[in-house]
Structure formats: structure tokens, C-alpha cells
C-alpha positions in Angstrom: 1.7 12.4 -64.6 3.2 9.5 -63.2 6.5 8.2 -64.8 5.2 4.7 -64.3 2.6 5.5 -66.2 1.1 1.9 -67.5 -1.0 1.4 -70.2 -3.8 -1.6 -69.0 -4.7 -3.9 -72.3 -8.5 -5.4 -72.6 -8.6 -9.1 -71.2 -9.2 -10.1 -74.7 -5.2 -9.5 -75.2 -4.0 -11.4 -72.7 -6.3 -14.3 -74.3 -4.2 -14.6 -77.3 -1.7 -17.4 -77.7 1.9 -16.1 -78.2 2.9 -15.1 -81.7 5.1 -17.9 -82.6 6.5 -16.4 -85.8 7.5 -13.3 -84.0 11.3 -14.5 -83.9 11.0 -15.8 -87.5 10.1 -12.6 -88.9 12.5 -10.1 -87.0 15.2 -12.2 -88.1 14.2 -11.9 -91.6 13.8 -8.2 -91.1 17.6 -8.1 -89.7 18.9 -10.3 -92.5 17.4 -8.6 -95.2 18.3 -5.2 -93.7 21.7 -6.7 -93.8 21.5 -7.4 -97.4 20.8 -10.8 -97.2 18.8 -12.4 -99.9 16.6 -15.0 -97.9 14.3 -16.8 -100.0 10.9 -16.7 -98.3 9.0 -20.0 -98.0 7.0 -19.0 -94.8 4.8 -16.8 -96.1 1.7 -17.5 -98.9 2.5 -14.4 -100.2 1.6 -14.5 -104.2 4.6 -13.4 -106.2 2.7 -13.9 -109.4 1.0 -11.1 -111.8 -2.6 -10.2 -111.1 -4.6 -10.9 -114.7 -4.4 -8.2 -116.8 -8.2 -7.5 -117.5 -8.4 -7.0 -114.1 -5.7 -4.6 -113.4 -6.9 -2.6 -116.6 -10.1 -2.3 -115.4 -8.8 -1.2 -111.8 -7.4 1.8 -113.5 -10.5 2.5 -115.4 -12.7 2.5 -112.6 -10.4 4.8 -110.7 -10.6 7.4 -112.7 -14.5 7.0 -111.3 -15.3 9.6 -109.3 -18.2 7.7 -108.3 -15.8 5.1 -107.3 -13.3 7.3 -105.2 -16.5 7.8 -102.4 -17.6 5.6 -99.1 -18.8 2.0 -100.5 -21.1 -0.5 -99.4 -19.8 -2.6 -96.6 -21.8 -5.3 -97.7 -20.3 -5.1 -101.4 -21.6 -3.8 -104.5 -24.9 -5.7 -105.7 -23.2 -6.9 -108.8 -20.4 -7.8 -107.6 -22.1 -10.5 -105.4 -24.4 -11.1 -107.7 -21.2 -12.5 -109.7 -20.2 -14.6 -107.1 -23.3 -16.3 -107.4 -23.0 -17.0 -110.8 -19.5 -18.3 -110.4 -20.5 -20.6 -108.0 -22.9 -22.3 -109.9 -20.8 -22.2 -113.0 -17.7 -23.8 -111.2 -19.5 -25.8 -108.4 -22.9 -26.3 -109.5 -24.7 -24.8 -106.3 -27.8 -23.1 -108.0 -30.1 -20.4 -106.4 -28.0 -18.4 -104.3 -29.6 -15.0 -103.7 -26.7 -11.7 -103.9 -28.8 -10.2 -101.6 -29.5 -12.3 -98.3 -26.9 -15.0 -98.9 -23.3 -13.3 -100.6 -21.8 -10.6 -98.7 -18.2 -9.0 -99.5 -15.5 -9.2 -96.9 -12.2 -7.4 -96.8 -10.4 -10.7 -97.9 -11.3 -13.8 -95.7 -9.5 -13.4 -92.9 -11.5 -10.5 -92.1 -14.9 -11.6 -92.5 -13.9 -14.7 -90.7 -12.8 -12.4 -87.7 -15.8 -10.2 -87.7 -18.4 -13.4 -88.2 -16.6 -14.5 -84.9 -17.7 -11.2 -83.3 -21.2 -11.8 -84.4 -21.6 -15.5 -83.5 -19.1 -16.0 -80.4 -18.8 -14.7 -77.1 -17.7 -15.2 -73.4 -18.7 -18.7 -72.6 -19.2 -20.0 -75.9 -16.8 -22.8 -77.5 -15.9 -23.8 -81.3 -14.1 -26.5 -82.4 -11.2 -26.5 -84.9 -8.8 -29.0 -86.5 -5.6 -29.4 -85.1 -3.5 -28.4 -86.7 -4.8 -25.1 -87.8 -4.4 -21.6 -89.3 -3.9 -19.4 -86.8 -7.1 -17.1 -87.5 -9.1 -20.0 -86.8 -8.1 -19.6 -83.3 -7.1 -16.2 -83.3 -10.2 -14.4 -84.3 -13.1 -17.3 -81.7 -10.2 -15.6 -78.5 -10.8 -12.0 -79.9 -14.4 -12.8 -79.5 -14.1 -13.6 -75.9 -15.1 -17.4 -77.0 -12.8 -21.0 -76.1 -11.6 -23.1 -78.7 -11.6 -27.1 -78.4 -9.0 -28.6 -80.8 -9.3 -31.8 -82.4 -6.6 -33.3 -83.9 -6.5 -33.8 -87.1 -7.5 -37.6 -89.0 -9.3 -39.1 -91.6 -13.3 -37.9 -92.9 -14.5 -40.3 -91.0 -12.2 -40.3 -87.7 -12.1 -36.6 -87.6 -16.1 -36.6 -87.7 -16.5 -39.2 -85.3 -14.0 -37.2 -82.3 -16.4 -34.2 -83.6 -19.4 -35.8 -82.6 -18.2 -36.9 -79.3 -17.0 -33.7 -78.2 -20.4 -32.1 -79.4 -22.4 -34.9 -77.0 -20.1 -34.7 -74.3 -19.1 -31.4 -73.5 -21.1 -28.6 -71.3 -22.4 -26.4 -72.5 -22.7 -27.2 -75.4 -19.8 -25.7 -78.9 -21.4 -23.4 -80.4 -19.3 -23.5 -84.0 -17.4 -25.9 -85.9 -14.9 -24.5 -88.0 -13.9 -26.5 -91.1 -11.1 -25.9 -93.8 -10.8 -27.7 -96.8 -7.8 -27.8 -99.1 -6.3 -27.2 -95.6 -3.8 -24.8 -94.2 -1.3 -25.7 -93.4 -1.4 -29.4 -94.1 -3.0 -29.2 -97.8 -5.4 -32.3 -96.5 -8.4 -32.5 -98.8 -12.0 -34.2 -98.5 -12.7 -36.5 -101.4 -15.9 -35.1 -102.6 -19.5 -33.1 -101.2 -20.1 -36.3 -99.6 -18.2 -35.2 -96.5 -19.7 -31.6 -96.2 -23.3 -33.6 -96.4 -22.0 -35.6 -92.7 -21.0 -32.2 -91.9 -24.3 -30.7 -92.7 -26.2 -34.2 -90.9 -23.7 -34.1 -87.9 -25.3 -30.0 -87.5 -28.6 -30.9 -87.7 -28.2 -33.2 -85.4 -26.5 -31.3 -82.7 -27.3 -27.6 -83.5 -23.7 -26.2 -84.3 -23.2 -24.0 -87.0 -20.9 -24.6 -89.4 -17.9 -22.2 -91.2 -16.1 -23.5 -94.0 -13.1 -21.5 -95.0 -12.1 -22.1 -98.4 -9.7 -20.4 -99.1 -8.1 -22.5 -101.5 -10.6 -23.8 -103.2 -9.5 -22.9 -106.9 -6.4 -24.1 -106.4 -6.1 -27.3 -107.1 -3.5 -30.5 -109.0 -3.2 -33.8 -110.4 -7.3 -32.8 -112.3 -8.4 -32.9 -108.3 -11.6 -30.5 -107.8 -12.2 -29.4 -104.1 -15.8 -29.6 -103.3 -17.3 -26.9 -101.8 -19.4 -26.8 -98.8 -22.2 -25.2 -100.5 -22.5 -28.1 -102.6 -23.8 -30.3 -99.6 -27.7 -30.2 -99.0 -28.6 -27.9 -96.5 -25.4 -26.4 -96.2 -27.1 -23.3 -96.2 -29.0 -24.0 -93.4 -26.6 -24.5 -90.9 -23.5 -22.6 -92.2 -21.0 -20.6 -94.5 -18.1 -20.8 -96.1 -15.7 -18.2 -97.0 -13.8 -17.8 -100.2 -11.0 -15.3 -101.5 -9.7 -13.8 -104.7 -6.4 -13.6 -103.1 -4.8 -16.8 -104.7 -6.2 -18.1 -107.3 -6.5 -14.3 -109.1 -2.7 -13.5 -107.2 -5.2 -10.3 -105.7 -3.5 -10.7 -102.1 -2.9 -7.0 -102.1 -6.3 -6.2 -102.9 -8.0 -7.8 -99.9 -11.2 -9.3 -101.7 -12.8 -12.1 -100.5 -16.9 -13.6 -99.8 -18.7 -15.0 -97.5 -21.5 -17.6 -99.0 -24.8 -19.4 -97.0 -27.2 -18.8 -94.2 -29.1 -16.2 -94.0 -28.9 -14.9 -90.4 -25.1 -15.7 -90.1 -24.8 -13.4 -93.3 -27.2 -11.1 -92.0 -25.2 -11.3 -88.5 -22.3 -10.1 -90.2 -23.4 -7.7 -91.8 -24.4 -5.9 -89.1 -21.1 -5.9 -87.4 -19.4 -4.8 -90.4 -21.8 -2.0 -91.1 -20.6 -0.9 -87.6 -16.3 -1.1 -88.6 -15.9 -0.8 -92.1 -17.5 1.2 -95.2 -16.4 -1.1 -97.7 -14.0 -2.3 -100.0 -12.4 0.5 -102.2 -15.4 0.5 -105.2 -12.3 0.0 -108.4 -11.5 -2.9 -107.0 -15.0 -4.3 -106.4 -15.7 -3.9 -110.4 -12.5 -5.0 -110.9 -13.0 -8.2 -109.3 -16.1 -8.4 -111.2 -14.2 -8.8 -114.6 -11.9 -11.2 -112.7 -15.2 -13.8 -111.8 -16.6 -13.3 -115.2 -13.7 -12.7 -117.7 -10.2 -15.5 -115.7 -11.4 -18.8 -115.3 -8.5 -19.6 -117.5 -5.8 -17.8 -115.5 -7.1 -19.2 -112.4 -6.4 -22.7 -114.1 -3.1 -21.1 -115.3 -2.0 -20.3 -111.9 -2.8 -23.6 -110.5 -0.7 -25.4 -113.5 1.9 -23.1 -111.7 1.6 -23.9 -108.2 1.4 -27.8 -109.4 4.9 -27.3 -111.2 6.5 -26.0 -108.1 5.1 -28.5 -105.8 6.7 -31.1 -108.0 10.3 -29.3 -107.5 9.4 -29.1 -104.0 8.7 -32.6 -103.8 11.9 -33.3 -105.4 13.8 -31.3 -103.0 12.2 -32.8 -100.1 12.8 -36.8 -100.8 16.4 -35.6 -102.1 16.5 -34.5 -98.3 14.9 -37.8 -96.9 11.7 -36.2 -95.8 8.3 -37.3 -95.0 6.0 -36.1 -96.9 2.6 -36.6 -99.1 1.9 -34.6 -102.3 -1.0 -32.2 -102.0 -4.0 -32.2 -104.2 -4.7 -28.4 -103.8 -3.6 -25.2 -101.9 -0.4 -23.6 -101.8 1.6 -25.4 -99.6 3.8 -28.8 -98.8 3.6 -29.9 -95.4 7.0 -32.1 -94.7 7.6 -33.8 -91.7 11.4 -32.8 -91.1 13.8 -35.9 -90.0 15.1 -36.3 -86.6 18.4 -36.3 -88.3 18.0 -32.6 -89.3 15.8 -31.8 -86.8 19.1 -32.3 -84.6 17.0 -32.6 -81.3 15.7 -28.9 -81.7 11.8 -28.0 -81.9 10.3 -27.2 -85.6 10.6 -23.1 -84.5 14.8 -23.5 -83.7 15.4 -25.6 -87.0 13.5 -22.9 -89.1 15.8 -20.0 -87.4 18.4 -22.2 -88.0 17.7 -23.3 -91.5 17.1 -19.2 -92.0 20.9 -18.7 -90.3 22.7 -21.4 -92.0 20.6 -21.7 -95.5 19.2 -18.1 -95.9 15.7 -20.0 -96.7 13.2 -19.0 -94.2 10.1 -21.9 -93.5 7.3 -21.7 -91.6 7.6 -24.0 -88.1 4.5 -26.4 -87.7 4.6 -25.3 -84.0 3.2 -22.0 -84.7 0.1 -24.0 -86.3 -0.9 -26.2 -83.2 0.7 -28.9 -81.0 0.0 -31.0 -83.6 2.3 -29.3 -86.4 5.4 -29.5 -84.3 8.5 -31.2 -86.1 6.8 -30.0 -89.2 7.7 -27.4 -91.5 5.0 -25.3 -93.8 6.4 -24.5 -97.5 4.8 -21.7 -99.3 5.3 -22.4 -103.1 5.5 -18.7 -103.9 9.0 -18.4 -105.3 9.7 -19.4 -109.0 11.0 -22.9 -109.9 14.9 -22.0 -109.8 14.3 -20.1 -106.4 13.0 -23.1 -105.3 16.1 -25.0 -106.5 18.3 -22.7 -105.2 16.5 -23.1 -101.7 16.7 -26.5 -101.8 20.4 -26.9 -102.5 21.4 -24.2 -100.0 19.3 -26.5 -97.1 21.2 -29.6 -98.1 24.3 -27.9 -98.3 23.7 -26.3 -95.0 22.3 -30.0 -93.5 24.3 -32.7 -95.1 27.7 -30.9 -95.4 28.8 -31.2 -91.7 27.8 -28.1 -90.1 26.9 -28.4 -86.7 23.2 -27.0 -85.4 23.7 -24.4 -83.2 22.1 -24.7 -79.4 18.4 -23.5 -79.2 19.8 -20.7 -76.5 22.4 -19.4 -79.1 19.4 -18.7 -81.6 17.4 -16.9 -79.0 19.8 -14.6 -77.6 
């Protein structure tokens, strides 16, 4: 065999946009090998306890051995027949079947890639927000499929540059992808009334819709993030997707649901019944006792995530930063000044701040074009980790030390 021996990647690879938190994370790695204690603001990571019930009854049903066999890809019937329930109880959408119209994913980022794989393919184009989450863009490339970016705006704007893009492109997108509270900016919608523009704007066109919602339950200031679902005929034109992951602190669990039309559930489905058998069984009852039994630590959690924000906000304006306070999700999205930006791109100032502060941030440039000279902060760490991150970036940007060059940082 040749010593030159090379190993040829599908196309689809070489599709993919470059990995911009590669550098972030293997200096982490190095640090932390090192013994460094950086304080981790990139990542939405949940640091907080699953709810008890839950975890009690994941040990019950483990001892199953009915439960230690091959699942259902699709999910257990009551299970999504839970998710139906909670949906009307917390959002008021009535009549969703468990059968046709729920499925179970393997958390949302999952389902989202494998609903790509059913809809998308070579020649075919959705449209996403810029800036985005990554998957969003990720997952329609994987597919073989283009992406048109629009940037970001207001309801209104955004749906307007929507609409022409729709009309004026050939042929025609195929999918609108939609995410509301947003990641990574935290931008909300201010009630159904957008998703039913949304729902108006498909009909018109023929695009289907997916709503990722993955932050949905997560919400401040007595704000309620409407669902898609909620709009009339949502269910004819899209989805949405929805996870236990945050708002139960079940990230480790990989749980999440798709929600809506028929043949885009049905779709998936199929290509699922193709990759996966399904989520471990323990943890599909145990989710069930987390949808009936936590509405109140889900609530808890997002008292939690409102206290930090407020220290993070506190930190930030100490620091003379842009930014608006978020209404839902995990996140503050901060526009970094050009004082501390130093003349360096948002990816150099968060290797920096992770050199100089041990506080590691997650560079708006790895989000879109639009997210450069912003900075995505996760509010995973408890209020006097926050603190502490805080004083050691104003320490490290206000007490004369100099930025090092963007070369020094790559080498």
C-alpha cells in the first residue's frame, strides 16, 4: 500500500464553513490542562441540577429491563402524548395528535439535522437569519442544500427582505428557518401575531417553515415567548422544535421534540427510522414526569437565568458596552467597544480575553458576518463566577495591558 495513501472526504465536507471556535476551544483545552481555572462563558452548557423527580425516576426505570432494550425512534407513545398536553397547558395550542404530529428527537439539534436530510437537497435553498446558530447552517450544507442569509431586523423588516428574496430568487427557497428567543442574539417576537405573517407569507409562496425553539421556556421580566404552533395554520406549512435541555438543565440527556405538519413529521421519521433506534427508554419516562410533574422548576430556573443576566448586565455597562437586556434565552449579546476591541476581530479579542482574563466568550464571528465585533455570553456560571469574570476582564482591559497582535495569538 502506498505511503501516500490519502483518504478522499464526500463533497458534502468540503461544503462546511470553517469551524470558527476551533482555536477557542483548544486553547481552553491547553489552559485547563495547565491548571488554569477559565471560567467558561462560550458554551450554553447548563451547570444547574436536573429536578429531582426526574432523576429519581431515571433510576427507577433503569432498573427496567424492559427499558434497557432497542426503543422507538419515533419516541414512546406517552411520552409524546405529554408533549401534547404541555403544549396546550403552557401555550394553548389544542388538538395536537402524539401520533402524526409529535415525534421525539435526540435533543433538537439532531432532529433539526435529520429534518434537513428529509426536506433539502442539492439545488435546493433555505433562508436563515443572520446572525445565526451554526446548525441552522450547518445541518441545510450536510444536506447538499444552499443557504441565503438575511440579516437580521425588526418583525416587520426582517419579513419584508424575506418576502423579496422568496419572489425574486430562482428557483425558488425551499425552507425558511426561524428562531425565536434567538441564538445568539436573545431577539424575541412580541407575540403569535408574527408567526401568523409567517404562516400568511408560506401560504403565499409555498416555503415551509421550521421554528427552532429552543428557548422557549426560558424567559424574564414576566415575558412569554409565543410559540409557532400558536399561529393559525402553523401546522400546515411547518414545525417547530423544542428541547428539555434548558429549561429542565437535561443537556446530557439529549431530549428534545419536533411539533406540526404531518408530512414533514412523517418525513422525519422516516430518516430516523433509518439512523437511530431511539432515545435510551429511562430517560423517555423520565422526561415524562419532568412535562407533567416541573412546571415550577422550569419557572425556577428561569428566575435563575434572570438573576444572572442582571449581573451580567452590570458587568457589561461597568465596561462601557453596548448592549440590550434579553427577554428570554440564555444569553447576552454585547457589542464589545472599539476601545477593547483594540483594532482585533471578535475571534482575537475572545483568545485574548481567554489569555489575559482566563474568561473564555464566544466571538460573534463564529455566528455569521453579521455577529462580528460581538461577543455571545452564556449565563451558565453562578452569580460570583460571573463577578469574578467580570472583574478579571476589566482588570485585564482597563489596567493598561497591551492587546497582543492577532499573529502572536495564532502561532
Amino acid at each position: 500500500m502506498s505511503e501516500n495513501w490519502n483518504i478522499d472526504v464526500a463533497h458534502r465536507m468540503r461544503r462546511l464553513p470553517p469551524y470558527l471556535f476551533g482555536q477557542i476551544n483548544a486553547m481552553k483545552y491547553e489552559k485547563r490542562k495547565a491548571g488554569i481555572d477559565i471560567i467558561d462563558l462560550g458554551m450554553g452548557n447548563p451547570v444547574d441540577p436536573t429536578p429531582e423527580s426526574i432523576v429519581e425516576k431515571l433510576c427507577e426505570a433503569s432498573h427496567d429491563v424492559r427499558n434497557q432494550r432497542y426503543s422507538a425512534s419515533k419516541g414512546i407513545y406517552n411520552l409524546r402524548r405529554e408533549v401534547a398536553r404541555m403544549y396546550e397547558r403552557v401555550f394553548g395550542v389544542t388538538g395536537l395528535d402524539p401520533d402524526s404530529e409529535v415525534i421525539t428527537t435526540i435533543g433538537s439539534k439532531e432532529g433539526f439535522s435529520h429534518m434537513c436530510l428529509a426536506l433539502i437537497g442539492p439545488g435546493d435553498t433555505a433562508i436563515v437569519g443572520d446572525p445565526y446558530f451554526p446548525i441552522h447552517v450547518y445541518g441545510v450544507a450536510l444536506a447538499g442544500g444552499n443557504v441565503i442569509k438575511v440579516k437580521l431586523g425588526s418583525d416587520q423588516a426582517f419579513l419584508d427582505n424575506i418576502s423579496f428574496v422568496i419572489e425574486n430568487l430562482y428557483p425558488k427557497p425551499k425552507l425558511l428557518i426561524l428562531n425565536y428567543p434567538h441564538n445568539p442574539t436573545a431577539m424575541t417576537v412580541d407575540s403569535s401575531a408574527f408567526f401568523d405573517e409567517v404562516v400568511a407569507l408560506a401560504k403565499r409562496t409555498g416555503i415551509m417553515v421550521i421554528h427552532d425553539f429552543a428557548y422557549g421556556l426560558t424567559c424574564f421580566d414576566d415575558y412569554t415567548a409565543p410559540s409557532f404552533m400558536q399561529a393559525h395554520g402553523a401546522k400546515d406549512v411547518g414545525v417547530e422544535f423544542i428541547t428539555m435541555s434548558k429549561p429542565y438543565n437535561m443537556a446530557g440527556y439529549r431530549i428534545g421534540f419536533c411539533i406540526g405538519n404531518k408530512e414533514m413529521i412523517k418525513a422525519l421519521a422516516t430518516i430516523k427510522g433509518y439512523y437511530d433506534y431511539g432515545i435510551y427508554q429511562a430517560i423517555q419516562i423520565a422526561s415524562i414526569i419532568g412535562l407533567r410533574e416541573c412546571d415550577d422548576d422550569v419557572k425556577a430556573q428561569a428566575k435563575i437565568y434572570e438573576s444572572r443576566r442582571d449581573v451580567v448586565l452590570q458587568g457589561l455597562n461597568k465596561l462601557g458596552w453596548e448592549v440590550e437586556s434579553p427577554r428570554a434565552s440564555m444569553f447576552v449579546w454585547a457589542r464589545v467597544s472599539d476601545k477593547h476591541l483594540a483594532g482585533q476581530g471578535s475571534i482575537d479579542f475572545a483568545l485574548r480575553m481567554m489569555d489575559e482574563a482566563e474568561v473564555s466568550l464566544a466571538p460573534g464571528r463564529a455566528f455569521g458576518d453579521n455577529g462580528e465585533n460581538y461577543v455571545r455570553i452564556a449565563l451558565v456560571e453562578n452569580e460570583q463566577r460571573l463577578k469574578q469574570a467580570f472583574r478579571n476582564m476589566d482588570n485585564a482591559l482597563n489596567k493598561g495591558k497591551i492587546a497582543p497582535t492577532a499573529s502572536k495569538l495564532n502561532k
